[in-house]
C-alpha positions as CSV (number, residue, x, y, z in Angstrom):
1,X,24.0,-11.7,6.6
2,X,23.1,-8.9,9.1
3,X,22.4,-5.7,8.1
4,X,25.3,-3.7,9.7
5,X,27.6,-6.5,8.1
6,X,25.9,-5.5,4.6
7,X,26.1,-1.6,5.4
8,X,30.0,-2.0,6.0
9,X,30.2,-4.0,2.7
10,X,28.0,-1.5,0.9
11,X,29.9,1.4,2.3
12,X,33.3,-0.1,2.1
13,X,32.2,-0.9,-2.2
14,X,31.6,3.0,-2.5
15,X,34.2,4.7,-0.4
16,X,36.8,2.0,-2.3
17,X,35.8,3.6,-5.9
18,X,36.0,7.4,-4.7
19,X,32.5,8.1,-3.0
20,X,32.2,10.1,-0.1
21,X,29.9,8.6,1.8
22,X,27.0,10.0,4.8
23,X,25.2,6.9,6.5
24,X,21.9,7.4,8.1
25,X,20.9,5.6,11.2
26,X,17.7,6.5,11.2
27,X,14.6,4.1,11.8
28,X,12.6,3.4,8.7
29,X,14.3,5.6,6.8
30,X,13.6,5.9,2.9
31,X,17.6,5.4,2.5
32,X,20.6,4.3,4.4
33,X,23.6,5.8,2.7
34,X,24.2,8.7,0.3
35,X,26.6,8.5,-2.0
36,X,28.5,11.3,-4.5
37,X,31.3,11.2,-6.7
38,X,31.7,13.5,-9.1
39,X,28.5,14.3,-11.3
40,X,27.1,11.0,-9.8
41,X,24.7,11.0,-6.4
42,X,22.8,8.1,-4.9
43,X,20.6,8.0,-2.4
44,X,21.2,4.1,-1.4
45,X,18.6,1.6,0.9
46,X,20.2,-1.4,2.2
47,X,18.2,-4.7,3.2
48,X,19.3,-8.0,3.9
49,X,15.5,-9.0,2.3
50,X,14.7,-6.5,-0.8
51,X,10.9,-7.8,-0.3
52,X,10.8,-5.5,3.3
53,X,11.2,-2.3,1.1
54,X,7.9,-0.8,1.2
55,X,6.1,1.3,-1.0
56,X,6.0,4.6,1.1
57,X,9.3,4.1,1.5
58,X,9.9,3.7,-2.4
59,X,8.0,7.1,-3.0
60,X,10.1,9.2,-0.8
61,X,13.1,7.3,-2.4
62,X,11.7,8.6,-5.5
63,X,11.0,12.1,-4.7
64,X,14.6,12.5,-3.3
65,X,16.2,11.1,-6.3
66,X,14.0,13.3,-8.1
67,X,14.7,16.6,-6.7
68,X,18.5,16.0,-6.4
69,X,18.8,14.6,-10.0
70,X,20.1,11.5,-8.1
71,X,19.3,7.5,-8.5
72,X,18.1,5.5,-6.0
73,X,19.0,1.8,-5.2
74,X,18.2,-1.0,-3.6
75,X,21.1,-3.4,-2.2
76,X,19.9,-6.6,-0.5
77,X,20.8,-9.9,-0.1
78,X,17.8,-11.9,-0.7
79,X,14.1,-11.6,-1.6
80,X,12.0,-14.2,0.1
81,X,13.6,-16.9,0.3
82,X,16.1,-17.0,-2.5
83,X,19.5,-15.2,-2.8
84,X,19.4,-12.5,-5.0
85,X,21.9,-13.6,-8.4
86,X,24.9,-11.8,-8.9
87,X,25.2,-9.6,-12.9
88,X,21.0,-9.6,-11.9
89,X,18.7,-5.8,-11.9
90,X,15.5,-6.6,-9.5
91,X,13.3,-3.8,-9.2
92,X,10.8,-3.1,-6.2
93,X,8.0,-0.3,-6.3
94,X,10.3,1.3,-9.3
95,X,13.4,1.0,-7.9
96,X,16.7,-1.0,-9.1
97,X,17.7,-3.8,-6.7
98,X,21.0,-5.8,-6.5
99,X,23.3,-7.7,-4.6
100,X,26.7,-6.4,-3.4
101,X,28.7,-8.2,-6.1
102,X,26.9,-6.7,-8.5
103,X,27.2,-3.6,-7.3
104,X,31.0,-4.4,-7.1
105,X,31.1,-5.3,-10.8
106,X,29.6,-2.2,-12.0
107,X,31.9,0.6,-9.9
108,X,35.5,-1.8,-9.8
109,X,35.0,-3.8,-13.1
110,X,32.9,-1.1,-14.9
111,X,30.5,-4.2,-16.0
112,X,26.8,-3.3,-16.1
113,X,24.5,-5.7,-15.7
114,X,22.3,-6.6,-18.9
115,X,19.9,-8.8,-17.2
116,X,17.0,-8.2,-15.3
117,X,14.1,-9.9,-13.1
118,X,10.5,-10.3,-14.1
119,X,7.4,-12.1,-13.4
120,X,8.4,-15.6,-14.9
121,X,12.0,-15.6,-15.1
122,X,15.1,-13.5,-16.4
123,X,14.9,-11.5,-19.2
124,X,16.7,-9.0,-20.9
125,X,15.7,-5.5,-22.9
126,X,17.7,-5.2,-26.9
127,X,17.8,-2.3,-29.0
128,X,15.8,-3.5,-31.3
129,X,17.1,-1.4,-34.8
130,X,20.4,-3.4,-34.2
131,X,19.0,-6.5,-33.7
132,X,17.1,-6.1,-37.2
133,X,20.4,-5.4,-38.4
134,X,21.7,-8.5,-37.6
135,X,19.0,-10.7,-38.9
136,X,19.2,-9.0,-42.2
137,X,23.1,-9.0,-42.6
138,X,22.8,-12.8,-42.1
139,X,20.4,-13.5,-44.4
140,X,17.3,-14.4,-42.3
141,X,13.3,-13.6,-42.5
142,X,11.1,-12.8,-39.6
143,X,9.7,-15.9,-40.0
144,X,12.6,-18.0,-40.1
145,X,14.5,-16.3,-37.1
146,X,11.4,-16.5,-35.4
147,X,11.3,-20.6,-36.1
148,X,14.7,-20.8,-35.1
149,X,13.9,-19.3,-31.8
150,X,10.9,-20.8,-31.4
151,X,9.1,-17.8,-30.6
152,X,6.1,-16.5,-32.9
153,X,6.7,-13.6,-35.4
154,X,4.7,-11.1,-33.2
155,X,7.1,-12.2,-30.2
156,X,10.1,-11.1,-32.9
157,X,8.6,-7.9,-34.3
158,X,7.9,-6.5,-31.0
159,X,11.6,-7.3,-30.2
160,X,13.2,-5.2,-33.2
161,X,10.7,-2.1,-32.4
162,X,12.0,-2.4,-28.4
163,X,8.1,-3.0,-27.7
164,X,9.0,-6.2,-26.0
165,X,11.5,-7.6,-23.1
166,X,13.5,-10.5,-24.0
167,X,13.8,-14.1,-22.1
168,X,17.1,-14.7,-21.4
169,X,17.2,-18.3,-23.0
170,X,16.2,-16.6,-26.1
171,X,19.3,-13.7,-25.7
172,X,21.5,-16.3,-25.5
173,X,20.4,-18.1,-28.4
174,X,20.7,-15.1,-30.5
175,X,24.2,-14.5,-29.2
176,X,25.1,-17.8,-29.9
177,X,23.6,-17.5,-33.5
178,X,25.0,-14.3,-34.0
179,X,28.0,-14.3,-32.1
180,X,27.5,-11.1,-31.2
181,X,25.9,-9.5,-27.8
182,X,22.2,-8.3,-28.2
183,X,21.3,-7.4,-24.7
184,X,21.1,-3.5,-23.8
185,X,23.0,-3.0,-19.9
186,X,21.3,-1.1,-17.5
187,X,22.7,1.6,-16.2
188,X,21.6,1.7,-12.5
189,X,24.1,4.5,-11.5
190,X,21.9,7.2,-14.1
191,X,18.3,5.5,-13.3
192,X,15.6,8.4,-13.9
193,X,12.6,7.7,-11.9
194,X,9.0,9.7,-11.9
195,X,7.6,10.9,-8.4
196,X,4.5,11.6,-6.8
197,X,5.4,15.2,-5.2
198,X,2.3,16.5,-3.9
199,X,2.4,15.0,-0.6
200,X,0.4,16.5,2.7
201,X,1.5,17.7,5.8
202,X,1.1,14.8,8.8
203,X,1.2,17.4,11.7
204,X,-0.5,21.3,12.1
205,X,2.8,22.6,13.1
206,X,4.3,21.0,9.4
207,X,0.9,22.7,8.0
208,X,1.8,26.1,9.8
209,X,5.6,26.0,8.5
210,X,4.9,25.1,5.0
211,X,3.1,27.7,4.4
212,X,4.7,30.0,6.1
213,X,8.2,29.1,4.0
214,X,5.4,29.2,0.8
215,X,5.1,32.7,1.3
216,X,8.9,33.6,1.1
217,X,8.4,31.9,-2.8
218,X,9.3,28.6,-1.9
219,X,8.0,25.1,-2.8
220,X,8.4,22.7,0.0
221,X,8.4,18.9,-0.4
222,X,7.2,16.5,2.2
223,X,9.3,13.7,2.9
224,X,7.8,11.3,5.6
225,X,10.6,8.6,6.1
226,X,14.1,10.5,6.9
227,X,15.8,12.4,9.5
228,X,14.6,15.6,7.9
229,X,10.5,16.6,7.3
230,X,10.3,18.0,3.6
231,X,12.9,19.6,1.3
232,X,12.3,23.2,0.6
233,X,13.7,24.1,-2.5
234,X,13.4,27.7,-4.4
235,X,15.4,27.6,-7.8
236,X,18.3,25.8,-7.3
237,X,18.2,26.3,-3.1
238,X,16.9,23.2,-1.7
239,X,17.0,22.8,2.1
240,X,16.9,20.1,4.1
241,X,14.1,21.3,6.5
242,X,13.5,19.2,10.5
243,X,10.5,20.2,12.4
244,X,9.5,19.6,15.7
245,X,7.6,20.4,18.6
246,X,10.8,21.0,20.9
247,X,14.6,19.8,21.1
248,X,15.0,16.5,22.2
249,X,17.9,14.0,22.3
250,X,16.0,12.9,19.2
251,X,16.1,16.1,17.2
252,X,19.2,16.2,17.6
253,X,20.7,13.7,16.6
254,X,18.4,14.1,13.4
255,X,20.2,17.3,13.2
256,X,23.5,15.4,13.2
257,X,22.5,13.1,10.5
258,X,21.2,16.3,8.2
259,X,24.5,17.6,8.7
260,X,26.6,14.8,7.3
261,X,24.2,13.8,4.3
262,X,24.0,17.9,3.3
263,X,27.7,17.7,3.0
264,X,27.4,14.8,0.7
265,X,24.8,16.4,-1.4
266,X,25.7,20.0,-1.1
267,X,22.9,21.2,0.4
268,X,21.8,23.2,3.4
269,X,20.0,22.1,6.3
270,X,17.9,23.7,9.0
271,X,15.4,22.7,11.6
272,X,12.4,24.3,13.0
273,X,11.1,23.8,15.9
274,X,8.0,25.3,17.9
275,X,10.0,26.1,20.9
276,X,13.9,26.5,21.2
277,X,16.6,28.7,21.9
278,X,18.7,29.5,18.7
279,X,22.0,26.9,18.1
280,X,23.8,25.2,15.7
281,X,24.3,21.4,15.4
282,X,27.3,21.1,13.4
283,X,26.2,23.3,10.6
284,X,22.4,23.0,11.2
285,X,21.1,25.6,12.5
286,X,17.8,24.7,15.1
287,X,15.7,27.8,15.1
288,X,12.2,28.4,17.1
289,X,9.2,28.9,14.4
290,X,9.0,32.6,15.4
291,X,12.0,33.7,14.3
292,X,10.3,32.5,10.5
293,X,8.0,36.2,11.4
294,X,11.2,37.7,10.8
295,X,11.9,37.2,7.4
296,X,10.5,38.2,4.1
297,X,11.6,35.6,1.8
298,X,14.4,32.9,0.5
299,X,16.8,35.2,0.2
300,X,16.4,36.6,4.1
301,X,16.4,32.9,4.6
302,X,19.3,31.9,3.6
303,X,21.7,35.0,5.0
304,X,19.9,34.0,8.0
305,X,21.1,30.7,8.2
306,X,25.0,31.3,6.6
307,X,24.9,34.4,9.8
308,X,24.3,31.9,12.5
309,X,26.6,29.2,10.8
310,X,29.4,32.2,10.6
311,X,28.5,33.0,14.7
312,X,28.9,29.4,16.0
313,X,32.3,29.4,14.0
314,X,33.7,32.7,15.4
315,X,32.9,31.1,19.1
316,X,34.7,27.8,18.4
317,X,37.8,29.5,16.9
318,X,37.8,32.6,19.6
């Protein structure tokens, strides 16, 4: 399956259940499609191999997800060799991985998937307070579930404290026993992820900027594979923030991506660059770094940007 086939089935999944969608086309980026409906925002990589993901991809995954309260996700096809099962969770570098038919299931059937990959096999997390329930209202001992099973009583204790994934042969077995479903789903559209955000500058003209937008009060996020640089964020401002060394058929159709993914997550955008005549790509404004001497802080920076958004509208509309 090639990859544009999979982005049209991916993106065809989410605008079908309400999502407005922005697709990147950017090489290597962290993510290929964001995704909003509602309270819900995903920031989305699609691979035909799940295995190709790699880790520094993965941390900027994270650090978006992070600072836009979104969940990031993984949709492939295979990993290695195998096709990845449908109703399956696979996770790479601490993200949740499926195939398209799962991620069907979850936004058309509202089914979410209760089983997930792991070293060994498939396996599957309980809550472990109900599970005790359900031993005890039928009459059973630790030890004599536990025989049943045939898994030790360590194996079954850990279970009904939620210390200890499940096999799925064993799941089933309970289910079967107790006619009643013991696996928890996983919710892959709410996935809360931890993230690394102290990253460094690559470049001395992103050292120069960063600091420079530190001193209006700002905290500013490097992000290394995307169409912008870093997010710069100040309370609940966050900006999605392009540098570069000049204005290049390149930059702008970064620019052009920034502009359709802010709309999608309701953001601002703006690049700097170290030598440029003032314009507006869509509703990005590109600005040369001096113009940064010229303001005093977040605040300054932001009228700054809404002013020349406002100026490039009057001359369309004029």
């Amino acid at each position: 399956m090639e990859k544009e086939r999979l982005l049209r089935i991916v993106e065809g999944i989410f605008k079908g259940t309400g999502f407005k969608v922005a697709r990147m086309e950017f090489r290597g980026s962290c993510f290929d499609l964001a995704a909003s409906r509602l309270f819900l925002l995903l920031f989305v990589k699609i691979l035909q191999n799940i295995d190709s993901f790699t880790e520094e991809q993965a941390e900027d995954l994270k650090r978006l997800a992070k600072l836009f309260e979104a969940s990031p996700l993984i949709v492939g096809f295979r990993s290695k060799n195998e096709e990845l099962e449908e109703g399956v969770v696979y996770e790479r570098h601490g993200v949740h991985a499926l195939n398209p038919q799962t991620l069907y299931n979850v936004l058309v059937e509202n089914e979410l998937p209760a089983i997930f990959a792991g070293r060994g096999g498939f396996y599957v997390k309980v809550n472990g307070k109900y599970l005790r329930e359900l031993r005890e209202s039928h009459g059973y001992s630790v030890g004599e579930l536990a025989e049943l099973l045939g898994v030790s009583r360590k194996s079954l204790q850990n279970y009904e404290k939620g210390e200890q994934a499940m096999s799925l042969e064993i799941a089933l077995r309970l289910e079967e026993l107790f006619d009643a479903p013991v696996a928890r789903p996983i919710d892959i559209l709410n996935s809360k992820v931890e993230a690394k955000m102290n990253v460094e500058p690559e470049t001395e003209l992103e050292k120069e900027i960063f600091n420079r937008l530190e001193t209006f009060g700002m905290r500013v996020v490097k992000i290394k594979k995307a169409p912008f640089d870093a997010i710069s964020k100040e309370e609940g401002l966050k900006i999605l923030t392009g540098i570069s060394e000049r204005r290049t058929t390149s930059t702008l159709k970064r620019a052009q991506m920034v502009n359709e993914v802010s709309k999608i997550i309701h953001s601002d955008g703006l690049f700097i660059l170290k030598k440029t005549k003032t314009e507006v790509v869509g509703e990005i404004p590109l600005i040369p770094k001096e113009k940064l001497d010229e303001i005093r802080d977040a605040d300054e920076l932001m009228k700054m940007i809404e002013e020349l958004k406002k100026e490039i509208k009057r001359k369309i509309f004029s």
